[in-house]
N, C-alpha and C positions, 0 to 999 in steps of 0.2 A: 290757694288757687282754685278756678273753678271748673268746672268740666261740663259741654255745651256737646250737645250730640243731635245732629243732623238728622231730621227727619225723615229726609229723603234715602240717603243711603247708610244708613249708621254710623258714619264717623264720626270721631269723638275729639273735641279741640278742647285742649288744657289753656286756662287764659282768665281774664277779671271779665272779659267780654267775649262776646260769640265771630269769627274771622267774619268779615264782609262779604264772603263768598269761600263756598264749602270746596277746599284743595282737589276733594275725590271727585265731585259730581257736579261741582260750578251752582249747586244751587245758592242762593239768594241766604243774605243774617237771620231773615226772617223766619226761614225754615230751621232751625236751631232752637233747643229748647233746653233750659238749663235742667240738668243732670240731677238731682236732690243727692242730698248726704250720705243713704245707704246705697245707692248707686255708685256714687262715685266712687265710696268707700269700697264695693266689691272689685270696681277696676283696679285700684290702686293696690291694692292687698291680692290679686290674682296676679301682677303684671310682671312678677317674678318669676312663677311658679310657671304661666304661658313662655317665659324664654327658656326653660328649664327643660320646658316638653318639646319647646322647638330644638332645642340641642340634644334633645335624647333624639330626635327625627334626624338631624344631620349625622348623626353618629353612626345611627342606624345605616344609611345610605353609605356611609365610610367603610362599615363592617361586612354590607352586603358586594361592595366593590374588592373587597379582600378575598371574600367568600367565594365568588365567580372564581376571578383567578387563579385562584388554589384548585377548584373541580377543572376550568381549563387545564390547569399544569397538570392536574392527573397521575401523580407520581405514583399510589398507590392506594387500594380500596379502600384501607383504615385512613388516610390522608383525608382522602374525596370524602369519606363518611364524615369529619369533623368541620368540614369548610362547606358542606351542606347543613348538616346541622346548624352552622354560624347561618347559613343565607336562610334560613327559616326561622331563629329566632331574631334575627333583622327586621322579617319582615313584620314577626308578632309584634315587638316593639313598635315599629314606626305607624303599626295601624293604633295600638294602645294611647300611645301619645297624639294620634291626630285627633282619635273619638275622645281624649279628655280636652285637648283643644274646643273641640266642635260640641261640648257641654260646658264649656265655661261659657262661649259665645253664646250658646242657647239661652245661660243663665244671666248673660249681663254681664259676666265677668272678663272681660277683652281690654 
């Protein structure tokens, strides 16, 4: 399969051909430029590794929603100290995972 990436707004269509017109951005076939081999090849071999980071982000958001409710409920100082602790290392994670996100994209790798 081949990999055709919009010049206009970078998306990228898996296909033998480039779509008629770009899903994101409505631009024109002709704005489409095929992908070469180590290109493609970074997408595809990233494209695991970027759902990976996206679920270490949803997780995060899981943990940091636990996190709150725990310091709400307030039962006791040593309590509040560990469900804080969890809402801060939530939030290191979810930045972790988005700035290795936003360097794959940087690299081509999306």
């Amino acid at each position: 399969m081949k990999l055709w990436k919009c010049s206009i707004c970078g998306y990228v269509h898996e296909g033998e051909t480039a779509p008629a017109v770009c899903p994101k951005c409505n631009a024109p076939q002709d704005k489409f430029v095929l992908m070469d081999e180590s290109a493609a090849e970074k997408i595809y071999r990233s494209d695991k590794t970027n759902d990976l980071q996206m679920k270490l982000i949803t997780l995060a958001m899981e943990m940091n929603a636990v996190a709150e409710a725990g310091i709400k409920d307030n039962l006791d100082p040593m309590c509040v100290h560990v469900f804080e602790y969890a809402k801060k290392a939530a939030w290191e994670v979810k930045q972790m995972a988005k700035a290795e996100i936003a360097g794959h994209v940087g690299k081509g790798k999306f």
